[in-house]
C-alpha positions in Angstrom: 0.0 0.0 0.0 1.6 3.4 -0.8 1.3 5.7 1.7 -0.2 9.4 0.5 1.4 12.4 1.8 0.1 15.9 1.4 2.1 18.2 -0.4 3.4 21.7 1.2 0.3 23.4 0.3 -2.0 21.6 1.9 -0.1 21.3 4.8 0.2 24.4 6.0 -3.7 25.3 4.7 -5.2 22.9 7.1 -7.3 24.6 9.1 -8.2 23.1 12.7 -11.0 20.2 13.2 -12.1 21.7 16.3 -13.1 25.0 17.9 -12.1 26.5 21.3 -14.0 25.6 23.6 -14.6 21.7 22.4 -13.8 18.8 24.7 -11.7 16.5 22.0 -11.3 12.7 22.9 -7.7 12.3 21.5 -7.4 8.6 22.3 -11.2 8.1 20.5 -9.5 10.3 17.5 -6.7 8.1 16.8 -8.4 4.9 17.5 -10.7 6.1 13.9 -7.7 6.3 12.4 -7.3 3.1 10.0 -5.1 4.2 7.5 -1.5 3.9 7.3 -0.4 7.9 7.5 -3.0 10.7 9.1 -1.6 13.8 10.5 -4.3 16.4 11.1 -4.4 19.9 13.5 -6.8 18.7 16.1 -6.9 22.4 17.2 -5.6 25.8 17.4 -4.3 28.2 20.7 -2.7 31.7 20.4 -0.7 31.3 17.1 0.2 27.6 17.8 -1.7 24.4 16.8 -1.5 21.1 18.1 -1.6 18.2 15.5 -2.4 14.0 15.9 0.0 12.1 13.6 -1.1 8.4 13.5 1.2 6.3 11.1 3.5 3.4 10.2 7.0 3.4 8.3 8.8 6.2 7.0 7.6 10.0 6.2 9.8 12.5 3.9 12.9 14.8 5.0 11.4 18.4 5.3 12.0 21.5 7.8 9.6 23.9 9.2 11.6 27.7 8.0 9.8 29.7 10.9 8.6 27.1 13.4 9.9 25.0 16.4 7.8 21.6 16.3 7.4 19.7 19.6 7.2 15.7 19.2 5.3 14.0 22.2 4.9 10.1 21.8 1.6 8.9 23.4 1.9 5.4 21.7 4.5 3.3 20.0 8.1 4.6 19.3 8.8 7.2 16.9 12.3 7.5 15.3 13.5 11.5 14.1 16.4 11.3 11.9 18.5 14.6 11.7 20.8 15.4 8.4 23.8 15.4 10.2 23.4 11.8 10.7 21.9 12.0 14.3 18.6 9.9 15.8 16.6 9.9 19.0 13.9 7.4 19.5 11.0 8.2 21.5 8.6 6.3 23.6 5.7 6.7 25.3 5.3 10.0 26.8 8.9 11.0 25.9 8.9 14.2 23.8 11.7 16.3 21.6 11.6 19.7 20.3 13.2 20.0 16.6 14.1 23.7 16.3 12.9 25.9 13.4 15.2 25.2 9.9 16.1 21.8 11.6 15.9 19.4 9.0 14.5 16.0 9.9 12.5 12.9 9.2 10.7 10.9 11.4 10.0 6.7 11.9 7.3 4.8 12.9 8.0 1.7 14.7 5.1 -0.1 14.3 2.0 2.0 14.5 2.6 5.3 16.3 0.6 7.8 17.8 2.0 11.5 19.0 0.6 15.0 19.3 2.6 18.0 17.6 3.0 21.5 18.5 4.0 24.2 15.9 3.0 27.3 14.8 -0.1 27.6 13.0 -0.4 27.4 9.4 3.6 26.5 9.6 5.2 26.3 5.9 6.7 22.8 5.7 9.4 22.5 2.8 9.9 18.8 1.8 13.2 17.7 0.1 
């Protein structure tokens, strides 16, 4: 099965799937999750947003020019490769920052489930 990713546009376009003020069941969210890549901004405070990835394998090199992004494992392990040939692995409840023009790539191990934090509407440019 080959995994769809969405292209630069439509990542930073995506607008949040819930309003202030909306208790969200984030462990109900990613349990409806039954493809193999879904990474979608959940919702949105001040000028940040907070995004549920839910996937398997292997997404692509890319770097966020104007926006720290915070990695918080809630299930599985999640790999983040750096360019410089560096790699932390993550568990449950273990998170990582990856600052602004950092480029990086991140793992699956099996099916894994974290929450991002980055700025809304972030540009991501994929290599």
């Amino acid at each position: 099965m080959k995994t769809e990713f969405p292209n630069a546009r439509s990542y930073t376009a995506e607008a949040a799937r819930f309003p202030a003020r909306t208790v969200v069941d984030i462990q109900a969210e990613q349990r409806q999750v039954s493809a193999a890549y879904s990474n979608t901004v959940l919702v949105d405070i001040n000028g940040d947003c907070m995004r549920l990835a839910v996937f398997e394998g292997e997404y692509r090199w890319h770097y966020h020019p104007n926006s720290d992004e915070l990695f918080l494992v809630v299930a599985g392990e999640l790999e983040i490769d750096f360019d410089e040939g560096v790699r932390a692995r993550l568990g449950p409840w273990q998170c990582l920052v990856v600052p602004a023009g950092t480029v990086h790539r991140t793992r699956a191990i099996g099916r894994t489930v974290n929450v991002t934090f980055e700025k809304q509407q972030t540009e991501a440019v994929f290599l």
